[in-house]
C-alpha positions in Angstrom: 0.0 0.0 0.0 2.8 2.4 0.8 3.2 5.1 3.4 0.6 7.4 4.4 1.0 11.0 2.6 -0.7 14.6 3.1 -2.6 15.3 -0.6 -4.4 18.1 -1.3 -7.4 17.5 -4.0 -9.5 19.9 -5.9 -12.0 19.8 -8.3 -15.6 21.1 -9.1 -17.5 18.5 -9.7 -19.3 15.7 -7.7 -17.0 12.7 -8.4 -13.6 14.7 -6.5 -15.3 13.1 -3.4 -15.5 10.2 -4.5 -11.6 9.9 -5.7 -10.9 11.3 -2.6 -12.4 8.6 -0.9 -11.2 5.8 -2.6 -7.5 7.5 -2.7 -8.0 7.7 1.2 -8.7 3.8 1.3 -5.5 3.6 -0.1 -3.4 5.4 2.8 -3.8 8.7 0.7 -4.9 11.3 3.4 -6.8 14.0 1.2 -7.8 17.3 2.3 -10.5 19.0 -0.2 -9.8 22.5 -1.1 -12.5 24.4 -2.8 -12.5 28.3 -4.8 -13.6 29.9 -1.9 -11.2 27.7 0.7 -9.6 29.9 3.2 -6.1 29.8 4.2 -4.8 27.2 6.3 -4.8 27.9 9.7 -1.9 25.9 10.5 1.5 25.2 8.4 1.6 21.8 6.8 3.3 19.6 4.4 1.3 18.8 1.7 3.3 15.6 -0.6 1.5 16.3 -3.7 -1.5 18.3 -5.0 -4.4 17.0 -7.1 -6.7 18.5 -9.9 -9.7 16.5 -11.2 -10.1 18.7 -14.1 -12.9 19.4 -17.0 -11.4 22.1 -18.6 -7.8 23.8 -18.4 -9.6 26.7 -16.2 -10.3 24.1 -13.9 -6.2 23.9 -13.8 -6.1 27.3 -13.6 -8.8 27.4 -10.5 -7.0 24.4 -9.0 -3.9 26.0 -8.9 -4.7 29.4 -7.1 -6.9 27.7 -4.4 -3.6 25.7 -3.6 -1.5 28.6 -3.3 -4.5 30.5 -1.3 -4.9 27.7 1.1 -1.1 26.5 1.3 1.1 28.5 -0.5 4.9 26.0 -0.7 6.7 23.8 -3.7 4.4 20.3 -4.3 4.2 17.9 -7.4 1.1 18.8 -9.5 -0.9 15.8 -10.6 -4.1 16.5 -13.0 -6.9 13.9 -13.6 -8.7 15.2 -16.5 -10.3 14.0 -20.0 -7.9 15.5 -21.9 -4.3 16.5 -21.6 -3.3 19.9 -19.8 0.3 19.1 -18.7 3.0 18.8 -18.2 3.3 22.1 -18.3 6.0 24.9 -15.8 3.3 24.2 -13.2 2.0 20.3 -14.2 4.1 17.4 -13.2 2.2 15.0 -14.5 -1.2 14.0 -15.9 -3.4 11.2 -15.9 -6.1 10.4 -18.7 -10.1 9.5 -17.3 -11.2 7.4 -16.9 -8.9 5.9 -14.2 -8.6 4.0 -11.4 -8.1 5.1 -8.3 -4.7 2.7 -7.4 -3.3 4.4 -10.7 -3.7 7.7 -9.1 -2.2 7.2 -6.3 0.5 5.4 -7.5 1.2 8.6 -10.1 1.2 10.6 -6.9 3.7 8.1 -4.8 5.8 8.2 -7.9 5.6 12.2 -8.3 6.4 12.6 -4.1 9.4 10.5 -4.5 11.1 12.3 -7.3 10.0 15.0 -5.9 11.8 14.1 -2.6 14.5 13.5 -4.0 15.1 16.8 -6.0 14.4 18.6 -2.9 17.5 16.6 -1.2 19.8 16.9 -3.6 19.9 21.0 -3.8 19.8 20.9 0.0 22.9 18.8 0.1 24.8 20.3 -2.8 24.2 23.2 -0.4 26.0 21.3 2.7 28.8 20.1 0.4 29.5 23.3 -0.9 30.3 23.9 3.0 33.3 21.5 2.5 34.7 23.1 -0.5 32.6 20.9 -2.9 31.7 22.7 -6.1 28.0 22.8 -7.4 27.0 21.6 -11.0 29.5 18.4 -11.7 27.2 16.5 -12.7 27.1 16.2 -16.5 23.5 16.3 -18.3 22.4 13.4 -21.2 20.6 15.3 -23.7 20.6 12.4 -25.5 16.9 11.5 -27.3 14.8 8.9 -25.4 15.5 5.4 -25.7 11.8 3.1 -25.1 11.8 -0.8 -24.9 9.1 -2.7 -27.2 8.1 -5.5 -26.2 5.5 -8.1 -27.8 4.7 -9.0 -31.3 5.2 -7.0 -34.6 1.6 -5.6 -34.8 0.2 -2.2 -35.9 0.3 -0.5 -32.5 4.1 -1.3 -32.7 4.6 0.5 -35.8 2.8 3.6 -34.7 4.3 3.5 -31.4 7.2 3.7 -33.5 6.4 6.1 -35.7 5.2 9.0 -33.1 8.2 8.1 -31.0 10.2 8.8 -34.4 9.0 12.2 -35.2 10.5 13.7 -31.6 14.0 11.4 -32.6 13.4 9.2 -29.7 15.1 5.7 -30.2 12.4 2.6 -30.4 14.4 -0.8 -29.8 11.8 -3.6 -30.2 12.2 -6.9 -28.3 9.9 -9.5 -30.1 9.8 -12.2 -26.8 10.5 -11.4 -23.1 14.1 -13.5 -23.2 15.2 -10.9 -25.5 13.5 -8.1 -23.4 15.3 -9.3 -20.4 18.7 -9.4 -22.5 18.1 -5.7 -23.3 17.0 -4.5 -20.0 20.5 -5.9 -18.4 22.7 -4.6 -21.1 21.5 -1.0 -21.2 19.5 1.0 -19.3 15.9 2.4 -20.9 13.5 5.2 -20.3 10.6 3.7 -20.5 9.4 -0.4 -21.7 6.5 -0.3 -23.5 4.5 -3.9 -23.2 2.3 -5.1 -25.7 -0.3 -6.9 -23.7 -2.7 -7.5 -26.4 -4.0 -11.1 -25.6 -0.7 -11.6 -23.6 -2.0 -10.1 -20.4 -0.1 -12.7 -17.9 3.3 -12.6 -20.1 3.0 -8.5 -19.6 2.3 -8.7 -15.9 5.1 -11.1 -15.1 7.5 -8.8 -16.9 6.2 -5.9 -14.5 6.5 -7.8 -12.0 9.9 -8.7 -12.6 11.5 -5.3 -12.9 9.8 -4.4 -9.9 12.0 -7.2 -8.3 15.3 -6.0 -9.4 16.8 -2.7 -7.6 18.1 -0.9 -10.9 14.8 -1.7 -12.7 12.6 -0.7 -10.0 12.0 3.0 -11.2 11.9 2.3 -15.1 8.3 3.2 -15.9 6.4 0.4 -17.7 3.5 1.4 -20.1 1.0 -1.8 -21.5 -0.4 -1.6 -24.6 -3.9 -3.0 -23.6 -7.0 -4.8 -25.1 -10.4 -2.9 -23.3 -9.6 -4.4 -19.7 -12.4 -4.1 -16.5 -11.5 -2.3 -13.7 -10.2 -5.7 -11.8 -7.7 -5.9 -14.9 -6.9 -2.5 -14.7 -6.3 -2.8 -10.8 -4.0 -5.7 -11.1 -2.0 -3.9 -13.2 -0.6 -1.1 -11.5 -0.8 -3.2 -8.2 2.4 -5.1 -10.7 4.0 -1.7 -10.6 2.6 -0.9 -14.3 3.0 3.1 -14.9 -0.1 3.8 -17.1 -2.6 1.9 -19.5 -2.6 3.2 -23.6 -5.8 1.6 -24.3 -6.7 0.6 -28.6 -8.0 3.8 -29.4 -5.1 6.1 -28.3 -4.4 8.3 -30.8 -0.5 8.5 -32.0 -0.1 12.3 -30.3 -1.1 11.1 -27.2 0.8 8.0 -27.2 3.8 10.1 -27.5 3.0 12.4 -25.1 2.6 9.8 -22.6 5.6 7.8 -23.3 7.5 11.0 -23.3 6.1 12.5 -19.9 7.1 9.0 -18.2 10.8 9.1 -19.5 11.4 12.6 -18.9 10.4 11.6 -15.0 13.0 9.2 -15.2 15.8 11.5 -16.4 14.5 13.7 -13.6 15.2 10.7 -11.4 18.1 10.0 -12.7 20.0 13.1 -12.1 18.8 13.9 -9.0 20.4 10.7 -8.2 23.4 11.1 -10.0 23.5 14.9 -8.0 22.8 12.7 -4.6 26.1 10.8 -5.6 28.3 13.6 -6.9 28.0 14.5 -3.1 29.8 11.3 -2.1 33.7 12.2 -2.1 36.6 12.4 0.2 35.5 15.8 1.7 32.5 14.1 3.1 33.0 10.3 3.5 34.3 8.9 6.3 36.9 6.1 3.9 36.4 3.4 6.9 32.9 2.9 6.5 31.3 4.7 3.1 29.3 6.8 5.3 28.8 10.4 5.7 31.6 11.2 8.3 29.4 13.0 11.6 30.4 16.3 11.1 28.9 16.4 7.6 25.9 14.9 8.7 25.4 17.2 11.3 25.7 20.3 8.9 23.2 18.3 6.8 20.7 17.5 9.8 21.1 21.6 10.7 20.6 22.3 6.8 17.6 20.1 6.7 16.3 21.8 10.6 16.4 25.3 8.7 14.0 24.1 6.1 11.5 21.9 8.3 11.3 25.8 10.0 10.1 27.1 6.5 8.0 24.4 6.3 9.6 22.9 3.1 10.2 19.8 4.3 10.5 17.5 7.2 12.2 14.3 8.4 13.1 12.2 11.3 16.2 10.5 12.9 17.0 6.7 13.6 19.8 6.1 16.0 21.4 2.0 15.4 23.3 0.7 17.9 25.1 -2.8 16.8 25.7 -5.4 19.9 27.5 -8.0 20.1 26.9 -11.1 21.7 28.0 -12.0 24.5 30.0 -15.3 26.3 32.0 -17.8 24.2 30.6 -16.2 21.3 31.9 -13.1 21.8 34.1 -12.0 19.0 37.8 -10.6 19.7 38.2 -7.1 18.7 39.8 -6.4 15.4 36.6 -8.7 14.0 34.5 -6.9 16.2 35.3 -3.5 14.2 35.4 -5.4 10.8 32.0 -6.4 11.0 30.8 -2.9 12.4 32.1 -1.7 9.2 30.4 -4.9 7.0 26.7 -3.1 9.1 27.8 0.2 7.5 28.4 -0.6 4.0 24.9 -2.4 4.3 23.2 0.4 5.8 24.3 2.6 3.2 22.7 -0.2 0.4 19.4 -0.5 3.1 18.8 2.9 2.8 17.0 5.1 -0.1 19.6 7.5 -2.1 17.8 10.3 -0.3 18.7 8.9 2.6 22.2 10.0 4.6 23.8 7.7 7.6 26.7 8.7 9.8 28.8 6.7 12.5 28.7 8.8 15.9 30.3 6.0 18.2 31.9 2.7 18.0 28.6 1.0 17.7 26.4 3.8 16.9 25.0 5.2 13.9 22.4 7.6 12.6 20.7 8.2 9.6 18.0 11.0 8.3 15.3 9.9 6.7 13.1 12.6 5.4 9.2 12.4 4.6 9.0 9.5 6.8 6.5 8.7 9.1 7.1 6.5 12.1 5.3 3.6 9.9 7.9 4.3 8.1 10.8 4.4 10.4 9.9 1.1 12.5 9.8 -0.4 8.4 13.6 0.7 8.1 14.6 -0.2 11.9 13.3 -3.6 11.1 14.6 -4.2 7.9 18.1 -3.2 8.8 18.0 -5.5 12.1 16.5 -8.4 10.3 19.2 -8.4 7.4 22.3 -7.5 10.1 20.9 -10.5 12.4 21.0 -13.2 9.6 24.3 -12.1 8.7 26.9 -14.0 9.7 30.4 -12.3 10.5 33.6 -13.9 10.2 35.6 -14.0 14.0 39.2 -15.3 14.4 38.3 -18.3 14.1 36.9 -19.3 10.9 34.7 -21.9 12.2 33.1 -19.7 14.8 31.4 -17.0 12.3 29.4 -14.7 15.0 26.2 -12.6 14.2 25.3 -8.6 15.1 21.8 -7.4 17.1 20.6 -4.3 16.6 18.8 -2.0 19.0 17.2 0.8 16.6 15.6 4.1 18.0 13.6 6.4 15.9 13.7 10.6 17.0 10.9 12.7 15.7 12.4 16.9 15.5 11.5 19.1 17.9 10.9 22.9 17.1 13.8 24.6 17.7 16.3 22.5 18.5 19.7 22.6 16.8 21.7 19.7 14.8 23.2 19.3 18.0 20.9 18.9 20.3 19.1 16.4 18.0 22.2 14.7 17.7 22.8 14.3 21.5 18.9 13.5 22.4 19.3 10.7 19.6 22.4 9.1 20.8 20.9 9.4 24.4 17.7 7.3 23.4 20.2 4.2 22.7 21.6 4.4 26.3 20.3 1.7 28.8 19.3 2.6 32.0 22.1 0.7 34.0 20.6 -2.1 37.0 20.2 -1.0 40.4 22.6 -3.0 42.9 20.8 -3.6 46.1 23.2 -3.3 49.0 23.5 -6.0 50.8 
């Protein structure tokens, strides 16, 4: 289902209450903002806002009732009948009808890339701070590349031919071995599946590159037969990115296709601007992390904005134990597997994501836009895969294994980098036993 978000939904007709509802049962919260809404009486972060548009003044009405009622930088999703975006202000659009999982996985997609465009100018910011300079991070202007995959039919050739006329690169895989040889020698923008009467072979291909970590994020489109909404439903539930039904015409094939692949170049260099941040001015060498006193510019960087109500984001302190006895490890293996945790951390963790180690045997690592659904779903990730790991001790036939105490620290208004820092490492510390005299 994903993580609960903040949406804000507008629209003037009867059926925005509806969506709303059925976005809600799907851990959407939506907050309905009419013409006449007044401001908001309180600051809040909003993840994504949504028009259910009739006509591009709808757009236009959407959009000033957002900035009336909550004035700030969110990812601008319009459900309409025809196409109004993307535009300066549009992020994204989706084509009526449509169901309400698509929806909200359009606007999951759009808060992530949005996420992490936010954190990569905040910390090209903080590395400027250690001497890093901005804008190394080359652009691909490079046309479009899509994946075909299915049978030689019609729809392939116009797919083709509209994709053609903007110079964007069509390479058709006839049979999903092929596909798969393409998808792990090159990376795509988008894959395009036919699923004309091959509705199972275009679901398990979905599902597949969900699976795999560099696919994950490579929108899929299916070329469809009319499906029912169950159809439908299944679909993007298999991580499908949107549905081009028969009767698509060949300009808004294209502009589909394109709008999805121009999300992932955005996603893709807001990674690649996440990574150029990685170098010897703010790793620590021993353990791939962030060294603590970057972090802690970071965390007060990232404090500064939560005040302006741009963003916000919570702590989890990790403390690594060993085990105790016999089993205990000597100490030069000790620190080799502490090391072994970070390196996984760093690969457990989102790219937006940022980890330090603070102590011997305690780390910390920002997670912003998460809940504290989300935080217990890291803290128990990272403890499961550390406590099935086992580490290697002086003695080869004695391989020992790591427990992990996690605790997650919402901000506090106010306080510094500091004093977040200290209140975190704090949380970790066990009360020691009282000794009754005798």
């Amino acid at each position: 289902m994903g993580r609960e978000l903040d949406v804000l939904v507008f629209g003037l007709s009867d059926r925005v209450e509806a969506l709303a509802e059925k976005l809600g049962r799907l851990a959407l919260n939506c907050r309905l903002v009419r013409a006449d809404s007044p401001p908001a009486r309180r600051h809040h972060y909003w993840a994504v806002a949504v028009i259910l548009a009739e006509s591009d003044r709808d757009v236009e009405d959407g959009i000033r009732a957002f900035d009336r009622f909550a004035p700030g930088e969110r990812p601008l999703l319009v459900v309409g009948p025809d196409s109004f975006g993307p535009t300066d202000q549009v992020d994204a659009w989706v084509r009526e009808p449509a169901p309400a999982v698509q929806v909200a996985a359009r606007i999951r997609a759009l808060f992530r890339l949005h996420t992490m465009e936010i954190m990569a100018r905040r910390r090209t910011e903080v590395s400027m701070l250690y001497g890093q300079k901005p804008g190394l991070v080359e652009r691909h202007d490079q046309p479009p590349c899509v994946l075909y995959v299915g049978d030689a039919s019609p729809r392939f050739m116009a797919l083709q031919h509209t994709l053609a006329a903007v110079n964007a690169d069509v390479i058709a895989a006839f049979s999903s071995y092929s596909a798969f040889d393409y998808l792990h020698e090159r990376a795509f923008d988008a894959v395009v599946l036919n699923a004309s009467g091959k509705r199972d072979i275009a679901f398990t291909i979905s599902s597949a590159m969900r699976r795999n970590a560099r696919l994950y994020h490579t929108p899929v489109l299916l070329l469809t037969d009319e499906v029912d909404p169950g159809a439908a439903e299944e679909a993007f539930a298999r991580g499908v990115s949107d549905l081009l039904p028969p009767r698509t015409e060949d300009g808004e094939l294209r502009e589909r296709v394109l709008t999805l692949t121009a999300e992932r170049r955005r996603r893709r260099e807001a990674k690649a601007i996440l990574e150029s941040c990685r170098d010897t001015r703010s790793l620590d060498i021993e353990t791939g992390l962030f060294h603590s006193a970057y972090l802690v510019s970071h965390i007060q960087d990232l404090l500064n904005a939560a005040g302006r109500d741009e963003l916000n984001f919570s702590l989890i302190a990790l403390q690594t134990l060993l085990p105790e006895g016999h089993e205990r490890p000597d100490e030069v293996s000790a620190e080799k597997a502490r090391r072994q945790f970070a390196a996984m951390l760093r690969h457990l963790l989102r790219t937006e994501d940022a980890a330090a180690r603070f102590e011997e045997d305690v780390f910390l690592a920002v997670l912003p836009f998460t809940d504290p659904v989300g935080i217990d779903c890291v803290a128990a990730r990272v403890a499961a895969i550390a406590e099935c790991t086992a580490f290697e001790s002086d003695d080869p036939l004695r391989p020992f294994r790591l427990s992990v105490r996690a605790a997650p620290i919402q901000t506090r208004p106010g306080e510094t980098a500091e004093a977040l820092v200290e209140r975190a490492l704090r949380s970790l510390v066990r009360p020691r036993p009282i000794i009754a005299s005798a």
